[in-house]
C-alpha positions in Angstrom: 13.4 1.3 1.3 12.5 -2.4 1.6 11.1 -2.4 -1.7 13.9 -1.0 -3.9 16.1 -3.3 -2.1 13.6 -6.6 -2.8 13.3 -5.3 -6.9 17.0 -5.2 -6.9 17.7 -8.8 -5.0 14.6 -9.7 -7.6 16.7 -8.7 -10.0 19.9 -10.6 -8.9 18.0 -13.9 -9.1 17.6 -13.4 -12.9 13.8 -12.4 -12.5 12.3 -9.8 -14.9 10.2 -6.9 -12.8 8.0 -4.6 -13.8 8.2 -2.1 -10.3 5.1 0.1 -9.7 6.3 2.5 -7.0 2.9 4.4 -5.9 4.1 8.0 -6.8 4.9 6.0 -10.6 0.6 5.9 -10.8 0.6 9.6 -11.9 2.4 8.7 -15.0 0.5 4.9 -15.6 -2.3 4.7 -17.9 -3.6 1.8 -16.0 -4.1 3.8 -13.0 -5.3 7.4 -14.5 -9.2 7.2 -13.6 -8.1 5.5 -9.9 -5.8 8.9 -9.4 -8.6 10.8 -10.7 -10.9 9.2 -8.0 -8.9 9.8 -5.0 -8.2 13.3 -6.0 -11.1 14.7 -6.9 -13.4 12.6 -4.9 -16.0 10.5 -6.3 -19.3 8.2 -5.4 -17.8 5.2 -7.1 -14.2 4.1 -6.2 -14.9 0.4 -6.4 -14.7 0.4 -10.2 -11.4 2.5 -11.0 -9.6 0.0 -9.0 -11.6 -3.0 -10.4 -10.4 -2.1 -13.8 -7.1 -1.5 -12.7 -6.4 -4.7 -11.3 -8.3 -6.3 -14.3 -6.1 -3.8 -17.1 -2.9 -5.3 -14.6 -3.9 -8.7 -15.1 -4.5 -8.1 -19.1 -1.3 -7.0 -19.3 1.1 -9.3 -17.5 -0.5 -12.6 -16.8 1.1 -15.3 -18.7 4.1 -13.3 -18.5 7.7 -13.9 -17.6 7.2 -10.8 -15.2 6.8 -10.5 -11.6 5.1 -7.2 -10.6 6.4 -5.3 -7.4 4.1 -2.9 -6.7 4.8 -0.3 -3.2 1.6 0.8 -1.1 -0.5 0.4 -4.2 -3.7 -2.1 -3.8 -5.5 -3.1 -2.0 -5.6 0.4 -1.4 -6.3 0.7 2.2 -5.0 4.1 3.5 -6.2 5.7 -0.1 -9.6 4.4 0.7 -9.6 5.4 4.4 -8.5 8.7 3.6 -11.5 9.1 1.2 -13.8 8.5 3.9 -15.2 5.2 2.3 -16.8 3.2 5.0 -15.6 -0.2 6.3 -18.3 -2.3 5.2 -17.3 -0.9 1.4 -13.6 -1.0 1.9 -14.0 -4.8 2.6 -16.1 -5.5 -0.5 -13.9 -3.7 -2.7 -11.2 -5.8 -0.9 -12.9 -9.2 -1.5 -13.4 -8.2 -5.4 -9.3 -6.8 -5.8 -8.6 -10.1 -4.1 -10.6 -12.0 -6.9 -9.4 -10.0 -9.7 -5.9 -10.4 -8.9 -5.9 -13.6 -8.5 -4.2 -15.0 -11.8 -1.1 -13.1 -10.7 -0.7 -15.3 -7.8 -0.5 -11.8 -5.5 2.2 -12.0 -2.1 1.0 -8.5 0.4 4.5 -7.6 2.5 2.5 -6.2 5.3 5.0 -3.8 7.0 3.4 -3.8 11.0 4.1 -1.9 13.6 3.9 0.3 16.6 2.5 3.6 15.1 4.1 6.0 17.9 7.6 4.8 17.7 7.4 4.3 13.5 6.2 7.9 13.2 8.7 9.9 15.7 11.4 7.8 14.4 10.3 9.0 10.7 10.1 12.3 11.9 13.8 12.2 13.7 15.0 11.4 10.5 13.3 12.9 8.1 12.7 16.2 9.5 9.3 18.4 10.8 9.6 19.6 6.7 8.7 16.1 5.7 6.1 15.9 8.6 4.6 18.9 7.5 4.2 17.6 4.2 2.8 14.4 5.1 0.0 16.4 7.0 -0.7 18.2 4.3 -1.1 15.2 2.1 -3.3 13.4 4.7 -5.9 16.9 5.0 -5.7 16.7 0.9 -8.4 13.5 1.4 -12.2 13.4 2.2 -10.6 12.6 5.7 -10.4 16.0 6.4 -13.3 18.3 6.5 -14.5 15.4 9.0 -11.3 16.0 11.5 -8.5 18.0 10.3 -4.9 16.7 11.0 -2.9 19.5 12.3 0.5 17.9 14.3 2.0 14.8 14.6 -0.8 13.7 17.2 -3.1 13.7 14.3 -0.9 12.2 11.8 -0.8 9.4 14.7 -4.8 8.8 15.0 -5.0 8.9 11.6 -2.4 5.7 11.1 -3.4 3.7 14.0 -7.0 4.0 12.4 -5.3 2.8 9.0 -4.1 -0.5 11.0 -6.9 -1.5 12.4 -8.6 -1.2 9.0 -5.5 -3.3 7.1 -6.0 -5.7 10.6 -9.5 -6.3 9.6 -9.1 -6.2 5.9 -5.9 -8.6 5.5 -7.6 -11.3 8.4 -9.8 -11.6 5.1 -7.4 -11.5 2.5 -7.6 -14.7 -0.2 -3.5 -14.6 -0.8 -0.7 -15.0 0.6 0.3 -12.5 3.1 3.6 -11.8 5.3 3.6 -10.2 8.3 6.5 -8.0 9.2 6.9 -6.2 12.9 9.0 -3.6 11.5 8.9 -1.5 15.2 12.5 -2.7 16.4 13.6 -4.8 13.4 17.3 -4.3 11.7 16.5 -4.3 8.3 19.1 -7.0 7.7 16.4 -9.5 9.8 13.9 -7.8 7.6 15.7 -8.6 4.5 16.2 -12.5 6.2 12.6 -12.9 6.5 11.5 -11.9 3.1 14.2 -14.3 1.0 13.0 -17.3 3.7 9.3 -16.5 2.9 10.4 -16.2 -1.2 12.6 -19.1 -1.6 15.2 -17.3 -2.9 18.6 -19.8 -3.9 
């Protein structure tokens, strides 16, 4: 996992992180009402993740931190899967952007060609994990629209997710690397992120 290995070269360099892995949210105070949201559905998502980002900021700006947070905000897929509509998604964008701002935010965008990420993943990892992922996909507002049954599904459904980060990160105030991760050894991967972070 690219960002285990970038907290722990982080952590080499003599900088303090604080790493929010996205499965840590369920245990994160700052996050409880944005988990609530996405699992039980809501008309409002805008604000849970507005405070979020604004409790984040409280808490570590000014701080000899750096923050390395995996598949959190700006919470594309989450609100995708929720069935929030573009034209939302991108204000809610615009505002995360805003909020986050006095933490100087960096988005690793990890690219790709959906097909070949997905039956690699699935080569690897099993049809158990697949399975699973399905059944975290049909656990959104995503699903009574068009239930995702195979890996066909699981496909549309990520492509769909791309085009919306696409859109969304053209926008995107920050700073923002791009990474083709479709045929790339991860030592290249690794390469490019220490260039684009000026590590010694």
């Amino acid at each position: 996992m690219l960002s285990d290995w970038l907290r722990l070269e982080l952590i080499e360099q003599g900088e303090n992180i604080v790493w929010i892995e996205e499965h840590h949210v369920n245990d994160l105070e700052i996050f409880t009402e944005v988990v609530k949201v996405f699992t039980q559905g809501a008309d409002d998502y805008e604000m849970p993740l507005l405070k979020a980002a604004e409790m984040l900021v409280q808490q570590y700006v000014g701080k000899n931190d750096m923050i390395l947070m995996d598949s959190l905000f700006p919470a594309y897929t989450w609100l995708f899967a929720s069935g929030v509509p573009k034209a939302v998604i991108s204000e809610i964008s615009q505002k995360l952007a805003d909020a986050l701002k006095p933490l100087n935010p960096l988005i690793i965008w990890l690219d790709g060609d959906v097909s070949v990420l997905l039956e690699r993943a699935v080569a690897q990892r099993g049809n158990e994990w697949l399975k699973g992922l399905i059944g975290s996909i049909n656990s959104y507002a995503y699903v009574p629209v068009r239930p995702v049954v195979d890996i066909r599904g699981v496909e549309e459904f990520f492509k769909n997710v791309q085009t919306l980060q696409s859109d969304m990160l053209s926008e995107w105030k920050h700073k923002l690397l791009k990474l083709n991760v479709t045929n790339a050894a991860s030592s290249m991967l690794q390469s490019e992120i220490k260039n684009n972070l000026e590590f010694d």
